[in-house]
N, C-alpha and C positions, 0 to 999 in steps of 0.2 A: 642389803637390798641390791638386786642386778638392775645393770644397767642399760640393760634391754629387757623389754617388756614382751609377754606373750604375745599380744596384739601385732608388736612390732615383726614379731618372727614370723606371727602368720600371713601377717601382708607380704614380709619377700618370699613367705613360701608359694603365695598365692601367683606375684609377681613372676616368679621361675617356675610356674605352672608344676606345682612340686604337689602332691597330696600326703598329708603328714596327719601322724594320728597323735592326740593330746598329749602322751608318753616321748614321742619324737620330738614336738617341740619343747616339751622340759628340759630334754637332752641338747636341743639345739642354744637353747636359750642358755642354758648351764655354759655349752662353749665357748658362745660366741661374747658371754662375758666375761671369761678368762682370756681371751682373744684381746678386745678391749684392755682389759687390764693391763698384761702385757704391752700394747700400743701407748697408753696411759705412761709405762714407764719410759719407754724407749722416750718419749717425750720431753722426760727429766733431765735426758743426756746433755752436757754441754758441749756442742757441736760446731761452736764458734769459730774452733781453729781447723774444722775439718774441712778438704775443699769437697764440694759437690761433684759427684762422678752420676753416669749411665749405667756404670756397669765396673763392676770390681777389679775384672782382669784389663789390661791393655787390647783393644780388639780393634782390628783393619779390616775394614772389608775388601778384599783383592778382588778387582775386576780387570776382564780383559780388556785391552782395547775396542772400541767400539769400530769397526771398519766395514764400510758397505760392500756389500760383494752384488753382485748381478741376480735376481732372480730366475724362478724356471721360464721357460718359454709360456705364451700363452695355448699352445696347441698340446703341450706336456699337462699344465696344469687342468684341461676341460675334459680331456681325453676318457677320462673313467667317470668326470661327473652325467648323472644320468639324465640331465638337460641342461642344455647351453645355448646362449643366443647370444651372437658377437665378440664372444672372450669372456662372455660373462655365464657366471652359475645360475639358472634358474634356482628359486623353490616356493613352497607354494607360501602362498599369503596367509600371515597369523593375524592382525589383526581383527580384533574382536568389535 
């Protein structure tokens, strides 16, 4: 007997807006409980002694220094926008 149910595949396919025809979901349903299955064993494992990682390989993430530098002038920055008031950018109102 599988351990997902038709019902159940067609609610997450309904959920991820998926439209699947009866044939598709026996195939899905077929997968997704050998999926299970598989998960099921991986479960058996004895992992007591293993340490818990992120991520398998050794990984750093390099960043640059953070240093603040000076930005543009305010007369560089307005110059091409196509309305400006006071150093500032106009645009229009969204608001709904």
């Amino acid at each position: 007997m599988s351990r997902i149910s038709m019902e159940q595949v067609k609610h997450v396919a309904h959920l991820a807006r998926l439209a699947i025809t009866e044939e598709e979901a026996k195939q899905f349903q077929n997968q997704l409980d050998k999926m299970i299955s598989f998960a099921e064993q991986l479960n058996e494992l004895d992992t007591d002694q293993v340490v818990a990682t992120s991520h398998v390989l050794d990984m750093k993430n390099v960043m640059r220094e953070d240093v603040a530098k000076p930005g543009l002038p305010i007369e560089e920055v307005v110059k091409n926008a196509p309305d400006h008031e006071d150093g500032y950018i106009r645009v229009p109102s969204i608001i709904e």
